[in-house]
MIROVO-683442 format. One record per residue: residue in one letter; x, y, z of N, C-alpha, C, O, CB in turn. Coordinates in steps of 0.1 Angstrom, whole numbers. Glycine has a CB too. Example, Ala and Ser with C-alpha at 12.3 -4.5 7.8 and 13.67 -1.06 7.14 Angstrom:
 residuo   nxx   nyy   nzz  caxx  cayy  cazz   cxx   cyy   czz   oxx   oyy   ozz  cbxx  cbyy  cbzz
       A   132   -57    78   123   -45    78   132   -33    78   142   -33    85   113   -45    90
       S   128   -22    71   137   -11    71   129     0    79   134    11    80   141    -6    57
END
This chain:
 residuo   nxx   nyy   nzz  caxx  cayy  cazz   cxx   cyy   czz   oxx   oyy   ozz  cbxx  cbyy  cbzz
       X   -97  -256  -179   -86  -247  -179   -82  -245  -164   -91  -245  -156   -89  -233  -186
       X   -68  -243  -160   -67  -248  -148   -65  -229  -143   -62  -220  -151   -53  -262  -144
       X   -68  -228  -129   -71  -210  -126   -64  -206  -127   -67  -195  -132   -73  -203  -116
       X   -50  -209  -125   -33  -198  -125   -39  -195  -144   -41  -183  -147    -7  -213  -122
       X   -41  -203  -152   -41  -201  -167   -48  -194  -172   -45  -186  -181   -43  -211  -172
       X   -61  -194  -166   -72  -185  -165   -71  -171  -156   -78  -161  -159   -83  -194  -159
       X   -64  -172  -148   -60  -157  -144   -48  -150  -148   -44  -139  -145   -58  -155  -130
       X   -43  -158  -156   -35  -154  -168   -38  -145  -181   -33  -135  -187   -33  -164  -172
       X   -47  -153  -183   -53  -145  -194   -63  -134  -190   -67  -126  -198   -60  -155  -204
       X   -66  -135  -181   -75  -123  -175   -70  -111  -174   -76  -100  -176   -80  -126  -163
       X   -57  -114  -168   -42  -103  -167   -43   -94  -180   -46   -82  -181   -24  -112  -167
       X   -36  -107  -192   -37  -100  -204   -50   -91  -210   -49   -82  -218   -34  -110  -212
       X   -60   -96  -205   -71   -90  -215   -72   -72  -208   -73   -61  -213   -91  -102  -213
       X   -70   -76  -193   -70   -60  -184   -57   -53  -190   -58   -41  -193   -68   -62  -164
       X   -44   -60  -193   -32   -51  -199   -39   -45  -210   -41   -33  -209   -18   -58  -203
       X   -43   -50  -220   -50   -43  -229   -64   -32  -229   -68   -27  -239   -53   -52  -236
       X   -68   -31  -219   -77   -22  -212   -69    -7  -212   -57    -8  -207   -81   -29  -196
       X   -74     7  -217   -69    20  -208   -69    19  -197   -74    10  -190   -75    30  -208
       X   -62    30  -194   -61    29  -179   -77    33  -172   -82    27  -163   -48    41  -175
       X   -84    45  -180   -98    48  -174  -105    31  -173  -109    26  -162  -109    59  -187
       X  -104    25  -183  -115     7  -184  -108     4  -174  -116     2  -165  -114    -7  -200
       X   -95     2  -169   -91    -4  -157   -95     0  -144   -91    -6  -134   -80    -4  -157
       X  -103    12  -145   -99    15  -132  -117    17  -127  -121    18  -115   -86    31  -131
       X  -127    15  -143  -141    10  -140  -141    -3  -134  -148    -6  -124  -148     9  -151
       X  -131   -12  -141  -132   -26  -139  -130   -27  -125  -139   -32  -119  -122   -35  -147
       X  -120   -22  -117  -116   -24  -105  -125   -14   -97  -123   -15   -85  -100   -22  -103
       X  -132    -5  -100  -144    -2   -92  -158   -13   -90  -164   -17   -79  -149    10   -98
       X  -160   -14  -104  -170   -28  -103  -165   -40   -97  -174   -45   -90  -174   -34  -117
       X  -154   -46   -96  -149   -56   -86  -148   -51   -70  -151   -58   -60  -134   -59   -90
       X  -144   -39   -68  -146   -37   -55  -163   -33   -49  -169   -37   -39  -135   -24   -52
       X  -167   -27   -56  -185   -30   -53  -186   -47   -50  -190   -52   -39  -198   -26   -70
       X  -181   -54   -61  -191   -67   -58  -183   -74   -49  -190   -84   -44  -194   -78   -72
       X  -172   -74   -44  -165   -76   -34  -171   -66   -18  -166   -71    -9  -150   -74   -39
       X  -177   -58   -16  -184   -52    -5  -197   -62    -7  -199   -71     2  -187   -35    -6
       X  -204   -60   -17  -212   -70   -13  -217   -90    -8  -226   -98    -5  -217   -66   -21
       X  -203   -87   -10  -200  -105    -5  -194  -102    10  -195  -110    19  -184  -115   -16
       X  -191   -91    11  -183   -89    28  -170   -89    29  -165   -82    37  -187   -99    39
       X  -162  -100    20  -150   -99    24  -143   -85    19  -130   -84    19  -144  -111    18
       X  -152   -75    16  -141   -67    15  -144   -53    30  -140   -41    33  -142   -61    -4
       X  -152   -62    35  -155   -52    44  -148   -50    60  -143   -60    64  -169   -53    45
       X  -148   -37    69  -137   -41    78  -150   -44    92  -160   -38    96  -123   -28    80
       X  -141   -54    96  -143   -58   108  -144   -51   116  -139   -40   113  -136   -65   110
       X  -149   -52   129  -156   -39   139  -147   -49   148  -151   -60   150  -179   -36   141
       X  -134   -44   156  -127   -55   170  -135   -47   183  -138   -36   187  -103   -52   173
       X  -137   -57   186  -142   -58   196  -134   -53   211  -130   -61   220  -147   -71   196
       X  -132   -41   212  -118   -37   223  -125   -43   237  -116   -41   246  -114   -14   224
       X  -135   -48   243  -136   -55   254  -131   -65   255  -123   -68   264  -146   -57   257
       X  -133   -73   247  -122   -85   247  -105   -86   252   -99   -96   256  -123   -90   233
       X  -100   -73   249   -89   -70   252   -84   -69   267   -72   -70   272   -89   -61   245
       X   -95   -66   272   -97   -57   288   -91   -69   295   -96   -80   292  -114   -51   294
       X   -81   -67   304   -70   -71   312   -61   -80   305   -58   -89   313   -73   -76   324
       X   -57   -81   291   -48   -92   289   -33   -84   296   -27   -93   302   -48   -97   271
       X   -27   -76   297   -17   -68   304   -13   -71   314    -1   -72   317   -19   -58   305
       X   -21   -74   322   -23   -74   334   -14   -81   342   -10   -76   352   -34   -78   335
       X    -6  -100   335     2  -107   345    19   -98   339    30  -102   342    -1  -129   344
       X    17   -87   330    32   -86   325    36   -76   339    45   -81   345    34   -77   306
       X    32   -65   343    36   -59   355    38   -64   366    47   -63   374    30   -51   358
       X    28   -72   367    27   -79   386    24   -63   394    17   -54   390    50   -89   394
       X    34   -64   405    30   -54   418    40   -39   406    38   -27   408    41   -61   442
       X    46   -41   399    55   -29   392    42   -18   387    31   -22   382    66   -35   377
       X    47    -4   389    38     2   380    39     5   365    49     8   359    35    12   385
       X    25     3   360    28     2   345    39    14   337    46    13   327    12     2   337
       X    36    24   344    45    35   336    57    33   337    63    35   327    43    50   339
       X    66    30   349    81    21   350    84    12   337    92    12   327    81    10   364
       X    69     1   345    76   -13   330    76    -6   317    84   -11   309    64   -29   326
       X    69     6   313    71     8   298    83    19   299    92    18   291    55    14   289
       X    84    27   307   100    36   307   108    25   301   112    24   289   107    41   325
       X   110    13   314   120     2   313   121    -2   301   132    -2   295   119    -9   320
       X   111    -7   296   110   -14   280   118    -5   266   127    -9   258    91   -15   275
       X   112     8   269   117    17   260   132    17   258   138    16   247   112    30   265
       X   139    19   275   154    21   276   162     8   271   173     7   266   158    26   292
       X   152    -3   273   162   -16   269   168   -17   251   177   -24   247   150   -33   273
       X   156    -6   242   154    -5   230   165     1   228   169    -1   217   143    -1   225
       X   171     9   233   179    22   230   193    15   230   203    21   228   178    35   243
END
């Protein structure tokens, strides 16, 4: 059975579910999805970030270039 067909019918069998059975089902899916990880969030790493800004000012000071930016929006 090919997957679009099979998540087809999967659709249907949940339409026929109450709304309470639906909303177990999608608790038990989101558990077993934390435990695989993909449902979990990512921790960014804000050092990595540290000086990418840096070549957009040059010698300008940063609070100008963002005034400037702002007024160009307007």
């Amino acid at each position: 059975m090919r997957k679009q067909a099979h998540l087809e019918k999967i659709e249907k069998v949940i339409e026929s579910l109450t709304p309470h059975e639906q909303l177990k089902l999608v608790e038990k899916l989101a558990q077993r999805l934390r435990k695989t990880g993909l449902a979990s969030k990512k921790r960014l790493d804000w050092n990595k970030l540290y000086g990418l800004g840096k070549g957009l000012w040059g010698k300008e000071d940063a609070q100008d270039y963002v005034n400037r930016q702002r007024e160009d929006r307007l």
